[in-house]
C-alpha positions in Angstrom: 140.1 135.3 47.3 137.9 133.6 45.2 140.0 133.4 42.2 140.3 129.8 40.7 143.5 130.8 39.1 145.4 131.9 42.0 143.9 128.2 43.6 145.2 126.2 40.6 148.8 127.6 40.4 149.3 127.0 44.4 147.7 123.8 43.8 150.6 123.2 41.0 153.3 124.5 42.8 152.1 122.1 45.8 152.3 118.9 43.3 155.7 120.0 42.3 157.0 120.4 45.3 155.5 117.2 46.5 156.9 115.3 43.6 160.3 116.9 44.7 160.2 115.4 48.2 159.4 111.5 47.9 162.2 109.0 48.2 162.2 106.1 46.4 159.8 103.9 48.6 157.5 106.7 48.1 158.0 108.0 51.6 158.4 111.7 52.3 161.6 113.4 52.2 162.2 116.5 52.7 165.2 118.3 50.6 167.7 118.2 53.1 169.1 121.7 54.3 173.6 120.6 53.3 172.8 121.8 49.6 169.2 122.1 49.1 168.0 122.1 45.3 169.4 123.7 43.1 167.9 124.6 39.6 168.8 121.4 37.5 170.9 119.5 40.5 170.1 117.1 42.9 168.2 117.8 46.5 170.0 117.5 49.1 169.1 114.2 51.0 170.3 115.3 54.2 169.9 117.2 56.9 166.3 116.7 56.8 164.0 119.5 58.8 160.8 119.3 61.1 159.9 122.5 59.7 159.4 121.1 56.1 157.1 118.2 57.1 155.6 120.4 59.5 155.0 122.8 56.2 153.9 120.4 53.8 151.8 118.8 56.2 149.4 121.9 56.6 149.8 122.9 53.0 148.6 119.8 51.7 146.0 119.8 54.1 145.0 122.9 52.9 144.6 121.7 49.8 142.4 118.9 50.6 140.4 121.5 52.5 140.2 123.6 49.5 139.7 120.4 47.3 138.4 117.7 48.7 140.6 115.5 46.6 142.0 112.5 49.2 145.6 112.5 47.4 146.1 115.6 48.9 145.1 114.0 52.5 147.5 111.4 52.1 150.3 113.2 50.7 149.6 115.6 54.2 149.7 112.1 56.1 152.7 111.1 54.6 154.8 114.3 55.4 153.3 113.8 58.7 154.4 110.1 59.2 158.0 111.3 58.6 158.1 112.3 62.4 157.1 108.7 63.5 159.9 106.7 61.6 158.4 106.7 57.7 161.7 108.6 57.1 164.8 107.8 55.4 166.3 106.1 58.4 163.1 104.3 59.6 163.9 106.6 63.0 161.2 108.4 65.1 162.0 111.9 65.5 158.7 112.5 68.0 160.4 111.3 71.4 157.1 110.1 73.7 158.8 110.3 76.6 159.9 114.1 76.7 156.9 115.4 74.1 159.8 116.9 72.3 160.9 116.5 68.4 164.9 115.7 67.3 165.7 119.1 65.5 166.3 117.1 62.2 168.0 113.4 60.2 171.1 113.4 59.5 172.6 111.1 57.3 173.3 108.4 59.8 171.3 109.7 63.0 168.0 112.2 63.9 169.8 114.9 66.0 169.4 114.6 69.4 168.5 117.8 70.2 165.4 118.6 70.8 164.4 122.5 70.9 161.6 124.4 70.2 161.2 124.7 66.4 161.4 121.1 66.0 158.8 121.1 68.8 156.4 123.2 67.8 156.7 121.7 64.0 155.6 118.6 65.1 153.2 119.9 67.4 151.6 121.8 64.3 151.4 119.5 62.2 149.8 117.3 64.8 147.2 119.6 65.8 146.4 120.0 61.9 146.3 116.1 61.3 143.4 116.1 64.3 141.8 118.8 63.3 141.5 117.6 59.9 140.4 114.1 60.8 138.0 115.5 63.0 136.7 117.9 59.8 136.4 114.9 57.7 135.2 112.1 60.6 138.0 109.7 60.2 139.5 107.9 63.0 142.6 109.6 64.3 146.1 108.3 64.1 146.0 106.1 66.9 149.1 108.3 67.8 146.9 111.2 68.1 145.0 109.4 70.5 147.5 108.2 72.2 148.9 112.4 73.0 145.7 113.4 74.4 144.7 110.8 76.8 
């Protein structure tokens, strides 16, 4: 669109919700879908979503694609990392030997399901992380590399 102002409000919004979504070891965490955030309250820790990293994954991508400014790469790489154990619970939710994503983290386990939202999420969000890398010529995740060979 062209219009710088419409770029810096997403680009604030983005932050915020960033800012929202790191636990205290400054890994990504989604606000959990028992409670969500209310105005003034907590976020929910738990039950944590592909979707979400899948979401904030491409949107800061965007951003760095609209940018340029590397924070917004490794807040997109940190969402990201959330399906390969940089989670709460230090548990993969990417399962390399089906190609399927758990459907979310739970307070004490991921969910063993595996269906296709949680799926596709991560498959999003990993075809965005290569593509990205590939814009920029970085190495890929060795994970990346790992999926297509």
């Amino acid at each position: 669109m062209h219009r710088p102002e419409i770029v810096d409000a997403g680009l604030r919004s983005l932050d915020w919700l960033v800012s929202v979504q790191l636990s205290a070891e400054g890994d990504f965490a989604p606000i959990g879908s028992n409670g969500f955030l209310t105005r003034g309250g907590q976020a929910a820790a738990f039950d944590q979503q592909p979707v979400e990293a899948c979401t904030v994954t491409s949107a800061c991508l965007t951003a760095y694609g609209a940018t340029d400014d590397v924070r917004w790469m490794e807040h997109g790489t940190r969402a990201f990392d959330w399906f390969l154990g940089q989670n709460a619970l230090q548990q993969w939710l990417f399962d390399p030997s089906t190609g399927g994503c758990r459907d979310g983290l739970h307070a004490d386990r991921p969910n063993r399901n595996q269906g296709a939202e949680a799926t596709l999420s991560f498959l999003m969000a990993l075809c965005e992380m290569r593509a990205t890398h590939r814009t920029v010529s970085q190495p890929e995740p060795a994970l990346a590399l790992q999926l297509t060979t």
